[in-house]
N, C-alpha and C positions, 0 to 999 in steps of 0.2 A: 284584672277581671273585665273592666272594660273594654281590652280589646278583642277580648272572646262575646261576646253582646255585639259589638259592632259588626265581627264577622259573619255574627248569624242571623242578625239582622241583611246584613247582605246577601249571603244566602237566598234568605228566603224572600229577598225582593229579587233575585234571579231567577227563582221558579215560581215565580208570580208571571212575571214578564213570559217566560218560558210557556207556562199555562194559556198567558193570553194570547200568545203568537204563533200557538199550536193551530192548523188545522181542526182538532178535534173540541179543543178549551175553549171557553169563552170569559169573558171579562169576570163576570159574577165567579167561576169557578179559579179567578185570578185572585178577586178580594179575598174570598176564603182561605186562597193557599198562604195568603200574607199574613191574613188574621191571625187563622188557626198554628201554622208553622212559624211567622214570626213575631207576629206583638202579644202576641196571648204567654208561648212560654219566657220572653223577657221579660213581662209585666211580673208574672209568677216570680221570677229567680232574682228581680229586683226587689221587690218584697220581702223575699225572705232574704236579702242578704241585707236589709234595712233596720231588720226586726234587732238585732243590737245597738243601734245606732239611736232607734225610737224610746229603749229601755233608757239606755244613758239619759236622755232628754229628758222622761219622766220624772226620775229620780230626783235631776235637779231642780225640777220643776218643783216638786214635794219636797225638799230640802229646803229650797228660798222659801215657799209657802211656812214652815215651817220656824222658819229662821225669823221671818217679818212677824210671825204670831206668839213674840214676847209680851207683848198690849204695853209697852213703851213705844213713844211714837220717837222715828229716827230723828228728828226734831222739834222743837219749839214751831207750834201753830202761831205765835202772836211773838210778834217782835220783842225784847225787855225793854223796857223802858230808861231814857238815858236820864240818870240826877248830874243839875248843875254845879259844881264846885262853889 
């Protein structure tokens, strides 16, 4: 899937260039064409193909939360004490 993002990314910084080197385009109607046709829908389609990746992570997040909230501490706060033979 990456290399479909890359391609359109490309794309769309060819008709930016394209826009600006036009006779008729100007720069400002360059950044737009890049914005709007390339960073705006990768930003989108990266997003949503993160949104599973982001649930995993919660999960675990709320499972270790979870898991540390026995009120057992994972160990001894104060060293034991050593007796001499």
């Amino acid at each position: 899937m990456l290399i479909v993002l890359i391609a359109w990314l490309y794309v769309a910084v060819l008709m930016a260039a394209a826009e600006a080197m036009s006779p008729q385009g100007t720069l400002l109607g360059a950044f737009f064409t890049l914005l709007l046709y390339g960073l705006g829908p990768i930003a989108i389609v990266m997003y949503l193909m993160g949104t599973p990746a982001r649930r995993r992570a919660r999960k675990r997040a709320e499972s270790a939360r979870e898991a540390d909230a026995g009120g057992e501490p994972a160990a001894a706060a104060v060293a034991a004490e050593r007796e001499e033979p």
